[in-house]
Structures are given as structure tokens and as C-alpha cells.
TINU-135863 format. One line per 4 residues: their letters; for each residue x, y, z of N, C-alpha, C. Coordinates in steps of 0.1 Angstrom, whole numbers. Layout:
N
A) X,Y,Z,X,Y,Z,X,Y,Z ~ ...
// end
This chain:
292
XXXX) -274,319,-163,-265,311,-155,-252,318,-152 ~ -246,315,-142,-232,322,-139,-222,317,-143 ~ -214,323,-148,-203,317,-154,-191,320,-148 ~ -183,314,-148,-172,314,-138,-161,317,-147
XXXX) -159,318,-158,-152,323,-170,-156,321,-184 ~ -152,324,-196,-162,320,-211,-162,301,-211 ~ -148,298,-204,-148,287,-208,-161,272,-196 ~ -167,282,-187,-172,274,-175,-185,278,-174
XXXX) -199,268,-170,-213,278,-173,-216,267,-157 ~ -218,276,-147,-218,271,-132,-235,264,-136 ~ -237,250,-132,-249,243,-134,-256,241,-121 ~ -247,240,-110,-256,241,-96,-239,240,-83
XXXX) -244,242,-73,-230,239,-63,-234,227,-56 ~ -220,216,-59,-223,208,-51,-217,208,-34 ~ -207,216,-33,-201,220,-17,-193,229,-18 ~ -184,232,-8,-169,237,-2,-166,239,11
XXXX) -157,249,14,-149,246,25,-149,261,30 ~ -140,263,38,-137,277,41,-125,286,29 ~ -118,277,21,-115,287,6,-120,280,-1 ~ -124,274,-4,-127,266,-21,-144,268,-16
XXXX) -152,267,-34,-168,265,-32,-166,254,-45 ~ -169,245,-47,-173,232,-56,-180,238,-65 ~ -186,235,-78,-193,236,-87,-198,226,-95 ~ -205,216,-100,-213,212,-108,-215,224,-122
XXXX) -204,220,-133,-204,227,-143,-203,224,-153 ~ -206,232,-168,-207,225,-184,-195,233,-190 ~ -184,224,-190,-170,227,-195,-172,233,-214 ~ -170,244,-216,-172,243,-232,-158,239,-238
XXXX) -144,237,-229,-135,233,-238,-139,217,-238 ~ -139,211,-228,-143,196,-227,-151,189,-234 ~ -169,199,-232,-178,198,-240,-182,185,-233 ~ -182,189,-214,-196,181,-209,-192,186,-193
XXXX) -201,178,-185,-203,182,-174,-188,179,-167 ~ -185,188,-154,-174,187,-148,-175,191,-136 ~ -166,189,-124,-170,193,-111,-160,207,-113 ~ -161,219,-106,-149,229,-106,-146,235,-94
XXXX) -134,232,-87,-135,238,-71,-125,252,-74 ~ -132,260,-72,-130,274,-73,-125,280,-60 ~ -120,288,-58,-108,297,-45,-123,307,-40 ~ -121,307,-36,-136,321,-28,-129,331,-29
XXXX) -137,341,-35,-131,353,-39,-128,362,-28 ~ -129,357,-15,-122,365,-5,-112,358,1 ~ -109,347,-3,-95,342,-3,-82,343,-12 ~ -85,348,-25,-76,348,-35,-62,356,-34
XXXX) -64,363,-19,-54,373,-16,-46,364,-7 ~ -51,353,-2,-49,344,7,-35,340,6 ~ -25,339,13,-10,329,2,-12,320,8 ~ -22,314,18,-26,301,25,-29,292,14
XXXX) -43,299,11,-53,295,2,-44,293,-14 ~ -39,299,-16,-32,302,-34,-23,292,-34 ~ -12,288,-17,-4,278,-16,-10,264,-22 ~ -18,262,-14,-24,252,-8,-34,247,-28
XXXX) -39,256,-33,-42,255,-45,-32,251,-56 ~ -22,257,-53,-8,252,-62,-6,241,-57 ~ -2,235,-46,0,226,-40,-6,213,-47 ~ -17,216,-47,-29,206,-51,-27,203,-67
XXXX) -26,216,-73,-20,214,-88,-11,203,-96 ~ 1,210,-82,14,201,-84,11,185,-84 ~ 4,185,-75,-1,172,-70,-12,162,-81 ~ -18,167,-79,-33,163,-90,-28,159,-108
XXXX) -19,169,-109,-15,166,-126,-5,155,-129 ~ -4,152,-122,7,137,-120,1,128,-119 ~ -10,123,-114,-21,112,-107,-26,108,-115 ~ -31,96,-123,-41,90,-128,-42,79,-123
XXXX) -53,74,-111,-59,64,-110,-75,58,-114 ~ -78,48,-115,-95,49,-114,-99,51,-104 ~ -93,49,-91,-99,50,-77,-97,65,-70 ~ -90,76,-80,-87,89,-73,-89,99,-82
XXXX) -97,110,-78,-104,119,-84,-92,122,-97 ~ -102,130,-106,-92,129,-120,-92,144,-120 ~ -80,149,-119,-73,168,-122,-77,168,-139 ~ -85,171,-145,-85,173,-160,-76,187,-164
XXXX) -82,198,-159,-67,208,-161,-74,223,-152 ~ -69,232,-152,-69,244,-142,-67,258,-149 ~ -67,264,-140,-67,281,-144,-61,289,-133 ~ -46,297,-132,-45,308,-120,-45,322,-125
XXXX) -53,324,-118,-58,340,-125,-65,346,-116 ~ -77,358,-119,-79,364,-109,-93,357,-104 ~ -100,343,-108,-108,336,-102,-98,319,-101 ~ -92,318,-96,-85,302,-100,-95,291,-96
XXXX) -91,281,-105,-100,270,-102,-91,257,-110 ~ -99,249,-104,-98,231,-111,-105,225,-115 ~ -104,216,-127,-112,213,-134,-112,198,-131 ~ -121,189,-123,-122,178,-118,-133,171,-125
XXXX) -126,157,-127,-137,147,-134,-148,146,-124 ~ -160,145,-133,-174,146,-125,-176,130,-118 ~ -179,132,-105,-180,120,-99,-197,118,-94 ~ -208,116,-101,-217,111,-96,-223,108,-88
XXXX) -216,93,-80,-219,90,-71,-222,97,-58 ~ -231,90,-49,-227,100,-35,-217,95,-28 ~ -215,100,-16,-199,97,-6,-210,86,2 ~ -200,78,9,-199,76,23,-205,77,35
XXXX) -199,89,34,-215,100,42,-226,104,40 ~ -230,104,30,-244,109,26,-251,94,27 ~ -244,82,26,-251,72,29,-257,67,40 ~ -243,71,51,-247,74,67,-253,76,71
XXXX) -256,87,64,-269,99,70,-283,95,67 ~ -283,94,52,-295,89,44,-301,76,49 ~ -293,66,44,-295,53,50,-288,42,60 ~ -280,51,61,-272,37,76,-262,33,70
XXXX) -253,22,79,-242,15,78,-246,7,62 ~ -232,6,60,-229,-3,47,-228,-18,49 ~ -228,-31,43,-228,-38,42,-216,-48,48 ~ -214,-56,55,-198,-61,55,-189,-64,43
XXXX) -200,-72,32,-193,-70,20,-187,-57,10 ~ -200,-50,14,-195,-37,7,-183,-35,12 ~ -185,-31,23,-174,-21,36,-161,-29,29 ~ -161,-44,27,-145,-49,28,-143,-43,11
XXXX) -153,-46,2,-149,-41,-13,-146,-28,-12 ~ -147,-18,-10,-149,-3,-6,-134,1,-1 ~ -134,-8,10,-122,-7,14,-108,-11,2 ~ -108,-23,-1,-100,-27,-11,-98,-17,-19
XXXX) -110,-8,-23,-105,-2,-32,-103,12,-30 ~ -99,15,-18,-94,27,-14,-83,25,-9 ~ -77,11,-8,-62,11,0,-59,6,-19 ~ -61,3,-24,-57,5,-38,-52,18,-38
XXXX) -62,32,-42,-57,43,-46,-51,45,-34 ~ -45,44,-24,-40,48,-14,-22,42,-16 ~ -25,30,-19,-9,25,-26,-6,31,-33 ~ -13,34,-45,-8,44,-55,-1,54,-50
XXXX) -13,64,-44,-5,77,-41,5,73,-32 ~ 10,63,-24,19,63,-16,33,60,-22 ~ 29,52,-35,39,52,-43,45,61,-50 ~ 38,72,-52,40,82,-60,44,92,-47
XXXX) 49,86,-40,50,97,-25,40,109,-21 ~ 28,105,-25,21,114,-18,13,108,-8 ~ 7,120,-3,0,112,12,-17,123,9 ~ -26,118,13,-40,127,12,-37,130,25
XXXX) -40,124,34,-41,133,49,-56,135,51 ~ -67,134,46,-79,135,47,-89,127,46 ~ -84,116,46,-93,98,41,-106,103,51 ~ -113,100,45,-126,101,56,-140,98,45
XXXX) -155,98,56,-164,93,43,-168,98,36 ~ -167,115,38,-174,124,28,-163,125,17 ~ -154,119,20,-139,121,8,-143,109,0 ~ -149,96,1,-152,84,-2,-167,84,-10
XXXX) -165,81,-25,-179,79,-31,-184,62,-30 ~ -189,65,-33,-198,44,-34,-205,41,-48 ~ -202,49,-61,-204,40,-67,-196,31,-73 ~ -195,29,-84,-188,19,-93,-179,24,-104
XXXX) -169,29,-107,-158,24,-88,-158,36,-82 ~ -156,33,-65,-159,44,-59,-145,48,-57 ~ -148,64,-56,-138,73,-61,-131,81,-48 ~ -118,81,-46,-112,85,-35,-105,101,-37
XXXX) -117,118,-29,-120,127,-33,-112,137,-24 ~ -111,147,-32,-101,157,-25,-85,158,-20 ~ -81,166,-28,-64,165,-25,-62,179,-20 ~ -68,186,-14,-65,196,-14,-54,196,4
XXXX) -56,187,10,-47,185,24,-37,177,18 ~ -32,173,8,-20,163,1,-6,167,0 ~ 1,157,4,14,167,4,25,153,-5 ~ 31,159,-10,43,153,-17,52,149,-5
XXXX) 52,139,1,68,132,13,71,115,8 ~ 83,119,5,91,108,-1,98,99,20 ~ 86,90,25,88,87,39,83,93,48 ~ 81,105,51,77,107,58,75,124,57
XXXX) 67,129,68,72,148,67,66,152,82 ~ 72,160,86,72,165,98,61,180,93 ~ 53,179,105,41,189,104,43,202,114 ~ 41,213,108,43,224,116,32,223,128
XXXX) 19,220,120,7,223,130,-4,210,126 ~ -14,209,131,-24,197,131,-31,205,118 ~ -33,192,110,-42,194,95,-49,184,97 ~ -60,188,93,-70,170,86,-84,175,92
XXXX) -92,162,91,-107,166,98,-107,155,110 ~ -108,166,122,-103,158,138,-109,140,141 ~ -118,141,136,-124,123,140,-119,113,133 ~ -113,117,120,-105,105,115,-91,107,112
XXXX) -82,114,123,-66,118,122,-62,112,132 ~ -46,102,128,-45,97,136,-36,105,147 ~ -28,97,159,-22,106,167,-14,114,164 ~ -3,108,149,3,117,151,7,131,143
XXXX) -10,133,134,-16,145,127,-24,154,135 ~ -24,149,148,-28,156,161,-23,172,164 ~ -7,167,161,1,177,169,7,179,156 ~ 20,191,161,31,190,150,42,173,151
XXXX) 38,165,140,47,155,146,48,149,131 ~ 53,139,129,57,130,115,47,125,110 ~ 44,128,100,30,119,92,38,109,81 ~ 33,97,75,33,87,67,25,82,64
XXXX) 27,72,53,18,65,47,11,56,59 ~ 16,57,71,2,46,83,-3,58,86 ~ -4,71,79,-16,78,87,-28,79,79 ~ -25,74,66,-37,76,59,-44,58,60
XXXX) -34,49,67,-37,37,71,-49,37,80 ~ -43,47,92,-51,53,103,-68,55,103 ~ -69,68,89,-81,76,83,-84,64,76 ~ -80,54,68,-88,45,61,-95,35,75
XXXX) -85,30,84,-95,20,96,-107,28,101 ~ -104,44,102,-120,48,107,-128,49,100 ~ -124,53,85,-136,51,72,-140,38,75 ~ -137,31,76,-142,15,74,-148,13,85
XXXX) -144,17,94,-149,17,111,-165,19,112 ~ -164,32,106,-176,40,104,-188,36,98 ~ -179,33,84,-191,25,71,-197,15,75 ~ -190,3,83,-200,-8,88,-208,-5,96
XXXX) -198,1,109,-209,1,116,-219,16,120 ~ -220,23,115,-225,41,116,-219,45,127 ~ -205,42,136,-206,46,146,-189,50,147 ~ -184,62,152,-173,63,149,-161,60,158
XXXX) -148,52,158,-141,46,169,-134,56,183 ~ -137,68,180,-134,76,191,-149,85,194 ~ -146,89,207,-158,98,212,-153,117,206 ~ -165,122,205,-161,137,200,-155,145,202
XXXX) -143,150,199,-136,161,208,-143,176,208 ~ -132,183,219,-139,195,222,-132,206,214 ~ -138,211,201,-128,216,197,-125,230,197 ~ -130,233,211,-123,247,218,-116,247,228
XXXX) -112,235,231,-103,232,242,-87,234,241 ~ -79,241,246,-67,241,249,-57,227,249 ~ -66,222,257,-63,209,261,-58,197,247 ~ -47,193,241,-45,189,231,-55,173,235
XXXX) -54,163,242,-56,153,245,-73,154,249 ~ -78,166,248,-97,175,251,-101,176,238 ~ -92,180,229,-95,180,208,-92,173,206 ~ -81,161,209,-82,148,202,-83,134,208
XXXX) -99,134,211,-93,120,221,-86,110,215 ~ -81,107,201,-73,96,199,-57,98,205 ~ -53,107,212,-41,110,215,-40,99,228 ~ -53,100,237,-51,95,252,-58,80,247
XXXX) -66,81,238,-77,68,242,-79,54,230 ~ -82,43,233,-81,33,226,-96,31,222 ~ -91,29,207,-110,33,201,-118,16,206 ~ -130,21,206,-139,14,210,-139,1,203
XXXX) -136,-11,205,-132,-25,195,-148,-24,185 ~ -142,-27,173,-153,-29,162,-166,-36,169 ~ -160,-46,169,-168,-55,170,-180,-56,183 ~ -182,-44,197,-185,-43,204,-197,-28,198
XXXX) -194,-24,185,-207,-20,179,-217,-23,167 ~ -208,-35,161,-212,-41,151,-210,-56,148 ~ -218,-61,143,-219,-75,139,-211,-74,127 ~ -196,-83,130,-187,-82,121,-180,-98,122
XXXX) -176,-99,108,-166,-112,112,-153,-110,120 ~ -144,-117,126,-136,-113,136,-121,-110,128 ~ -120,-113,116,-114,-107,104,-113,-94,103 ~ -122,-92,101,-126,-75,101,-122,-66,109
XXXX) -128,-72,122,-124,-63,133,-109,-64,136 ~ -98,-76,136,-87,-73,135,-83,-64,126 ~ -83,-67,117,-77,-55,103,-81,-40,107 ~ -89,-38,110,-94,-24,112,-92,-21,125
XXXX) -90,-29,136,-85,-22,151,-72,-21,149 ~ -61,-27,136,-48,-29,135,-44,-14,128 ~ -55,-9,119,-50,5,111,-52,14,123 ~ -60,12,135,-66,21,142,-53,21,161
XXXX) -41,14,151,-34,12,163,-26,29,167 ~ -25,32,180,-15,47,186,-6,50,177 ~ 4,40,178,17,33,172,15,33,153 ~ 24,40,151,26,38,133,30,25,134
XXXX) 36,23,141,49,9,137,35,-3,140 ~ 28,-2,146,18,-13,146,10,-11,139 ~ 4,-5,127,-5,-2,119,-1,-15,108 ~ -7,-18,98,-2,-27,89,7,-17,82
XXXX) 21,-28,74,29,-21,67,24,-12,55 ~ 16,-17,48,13,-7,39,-4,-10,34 ~ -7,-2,22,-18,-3,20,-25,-16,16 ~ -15,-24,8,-13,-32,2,-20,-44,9
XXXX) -15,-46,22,-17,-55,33,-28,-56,35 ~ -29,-40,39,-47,-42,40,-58,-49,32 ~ -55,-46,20,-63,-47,8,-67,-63,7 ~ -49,-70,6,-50,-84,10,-64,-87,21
XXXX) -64,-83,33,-69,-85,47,-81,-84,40 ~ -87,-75,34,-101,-71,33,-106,-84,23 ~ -96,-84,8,-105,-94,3,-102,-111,9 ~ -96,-113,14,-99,-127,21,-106,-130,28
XXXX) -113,-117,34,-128,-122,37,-144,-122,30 ~ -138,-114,20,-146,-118,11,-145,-130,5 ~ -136,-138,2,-130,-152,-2,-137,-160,8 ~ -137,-161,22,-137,-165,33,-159,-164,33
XXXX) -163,-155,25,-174,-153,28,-185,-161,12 ~ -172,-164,5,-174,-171,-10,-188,-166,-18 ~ -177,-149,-17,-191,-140,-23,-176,-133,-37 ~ -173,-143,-47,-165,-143,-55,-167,-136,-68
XXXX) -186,-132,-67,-188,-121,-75,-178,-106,-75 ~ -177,-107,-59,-176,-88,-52,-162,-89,-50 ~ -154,-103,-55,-141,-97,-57,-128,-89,-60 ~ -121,-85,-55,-110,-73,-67,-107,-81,-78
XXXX) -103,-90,-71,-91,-100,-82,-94,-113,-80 ~ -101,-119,-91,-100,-136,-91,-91,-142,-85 ~ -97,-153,-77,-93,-160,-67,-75,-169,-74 ~ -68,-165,-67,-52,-174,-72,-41,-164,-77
XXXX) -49,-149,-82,-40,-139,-87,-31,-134,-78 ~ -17,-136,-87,-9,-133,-77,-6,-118,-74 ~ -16,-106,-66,-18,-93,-68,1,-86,-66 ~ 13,-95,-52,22,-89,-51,32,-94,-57
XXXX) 41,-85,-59,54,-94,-65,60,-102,-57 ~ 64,-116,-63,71,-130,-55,86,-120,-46 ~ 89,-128,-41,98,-124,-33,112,-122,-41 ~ 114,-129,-53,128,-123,-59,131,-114,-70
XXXX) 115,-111,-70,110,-101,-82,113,-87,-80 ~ 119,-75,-84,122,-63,-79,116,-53,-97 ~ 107,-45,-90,101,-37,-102,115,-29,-104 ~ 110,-23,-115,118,-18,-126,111,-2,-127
// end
């Protein structure tokens, strides 16, 4: 078997990208299985790629949620890599593919608990920038994957150039323009978009086109209303055409909101098993309450 250093015994690949290749590996300092996204050894000369891996470092070793991949610890050297908690589950996407749209209940639980880890990091001033469904697992609890597009902005950050993956970015990760916490609002309404109904709220762009508003139709066009591909409660479809607004300023204020939105219809559907939080919990602080 190949080993990726004394301390790593590669067990199979589960993916990658154009610098990183994933691994499925048996940690001997850990002493069990672990995921390892490794730099591609023809990127390591990269300062793109080595940035972008530091980046992620900085980022990742700070984070502990249940809902967001776990950084266990790293190596930079002349193979770098990260040592990520092993997530099981499949994504999102592979459900898609495999078997179809998700459930309305699931879709609203699912959701809940990705605008969970989404308040987090937004709290912690980071932003993913990459919400989408192959980023999204489904089991119990499903885990919200990949920081490698994450950036540390306390409010907001202005982008040199367009990042993310084109079908779930909102307008204004399009261009060089201001990203915020309503843009990972954005990428969550199309995950959820997606998950109910298999069908995604913009048409495909062309991504050889010059034409900025030809690669992104979310720049020119107003996504397709939910509920005109899917049999949805009319709950649903507001909350999720509301993340999926042009406008930051019309997106809901924060994750938080969302989360609310999603389980009230589960409340509303008195499926009290599949809830976050037993019915009466007061999840936000009262209005004269100021954390500490």
C-alpha cells in the first residue's frame, strides 16, 4: 500500500480537485481511519496552491463544530497534507445522482443543520464560499465539507476575481465584488433548491464565454420559483426564493433566520421526531440579553 509518509498508509481515494487528491487513510499516530487531502505533487511549487493550503490551516484549526468537517492536525513539507475526520456518509450529490430528490422533511432538517454550522463559521468570521451538495453529507449529522475556498472577513471582503463552483454562487461571487455571510445564504437556498427538488434554480452557464452574464446566468436572471418544479409547502418555497434573492440586503439576515424558517415547518408538518430543538426552546437570545 502507498504511503504518503511513515505516519499515513493510503487505503483507497475518495476524490480531488485540480491541487489537492483526498485520501481514505489509516493514521498510525491517531490509530484509525481518516480522510487526508494531500497537495498534488505538481502543485507543491504552486504559491496558489501552498497559499490556499495555509489558508485552510489557519482556518480549519480554530473550528470545532459537529456540523463542519473536523481539521485533526497537518504536515508542510515536501508532500503537505491534512488530516480530516473521516466522514462516512455520502454527500448530497451522490444522492442526486443515485437516487433523486430528498424528502421535504429531510431537505428542511438538512438544511437546519447547515445554517447551524454556517452561523458558526459566520460567527467566527469565516465564510466557506463553496456551500453546494457535493460539500453536504446526509448522514447523522450531516457534515458541512471543504474549507479549502474559506476566507477569514470580519463583514465582509472584497474579491479580486470570481471563486466558488458557478451553479451555486451568488451574484456577487460572480465578479470581483463584496462577499458576506448572505453569500453562503445564497449557496445554502440552491443546496436546498436542489435537494428537494433534483433540479437546479438557474439554467447552465457557458463557461467559455467572455460574456460575464453568458458564465453566470444568476447575474441577469431570476431563478426559476421552487415551487414551479416541486411539490413543496409554500413555506419552503418562500425561505429558499428569499436566500436565492440578486440583492444581499434581501436575503434573510443571517443563518440563524433561516434555520428558524426551516424548522417551523417541520413544526407546522408535526413531524416532532425530525426536530432540531424541542418545541418552546428558546434557540435565540431575548432581546435584552447581550452574549458575553
Amino acid at each position: 500500500m502507498q504511503e504518503i509518509d511513515p505516519g499515513l498508509v493510503v487505503l483507497d481515494e475518495l476524490g480531488g480537485g485540480s491541487r489537492y487528491e483526498v485520501f481514505r487513510a489509516w493514521d498510525r499516530e491517531l490509530f484509525c481511519q481518516v480522510a487526508v487531502k494531500v497537495v498534488r505533487p505538481g502543485r507543491v511549487q504552486d504559491e496558489r496552491a501552498i497559499a490556499g493550503f495555509e489558508r485552510e490551516i489557519a482556518i480549519g484549526r480554530r473550528l470545532q463544530h459537529p456540523n463542519v468537517v473536523r481539521l485533526l492536525r497537518w504536515h508542510v513539507g515536501t508532500r503537505p497534507y491534512v488530516v480530516l475526520g473521516l466522514v462516512e456518509a455520502g454527500s448530497l450529490a451522490g444522492h442526486l445522482q443515485d437516487v433523486g430528490p430528498v424528502s421535504v422533511p429531510e431537505a428542511c432538517l438538512l438544511g437546519v443543520r447547515m445554517a447551524a454550522a454556517l452561523h458558526y463559521l459566520h460567527a467566527n468570521d469565516v465564510l466557506h464560499l463553496d456551500v453546494k451538495p457535493a460539500n453536504v453529507t446526509i448522514g447523522d449529522p450531516p457534515v458541512l465539507l471543504d474549507l479549502g475556498l474559506a476566507r477569514t472577513a470580519a463583514g465582509g471582503q472584497k474579491l479580486r476575481a470570481a471563486i466558488g463552483t458557478q451553479q451555486y454562487m451568488p451574484p456577487e461571487q460572480c465578479a470581483p465584488g463584496t462577499v458576506s455571510a448572505a453569500s453562503d445564504i445564497f449557496a445554502l437556498g440552491a443546496t436546498i433548491y436542489e435537494g428537494v427538488s433534483g433540479e437546479r434554480p438557474f439554467p447552465e452557464g457557458d463557461d467559455g464565454s467572455e460574456d460575464a452574464k453568458a458564465r453566470y446566468p444568476q447575474l441577469d436572471l431570476d431563478p426559476v420559483p421552487l415551487g414551479d418544479v416541486a411539490h413543496v409547502p409554500a413555506q419552503l418555497e418562500e425561505i429558499v426564493m428569499r436566500c436565492l434573492e440578486r440583492d444581499p440586503a434581501r436575503r434573510p439576515r443571517n443563518a440563524v433566520q433561516v434555520a428558524v424558517a426551516l424548522e417551523r415547518i417541520l413544526e407546522s408538518m408535526k413531524l416532532d421526531e425530525l426536530l432540531a430543538w424541542p418545541r418552546g426552546t428558546p434557540v435565540t437570545p431575548s432581546a435584552g440579553h447581550r452574549a458575553r
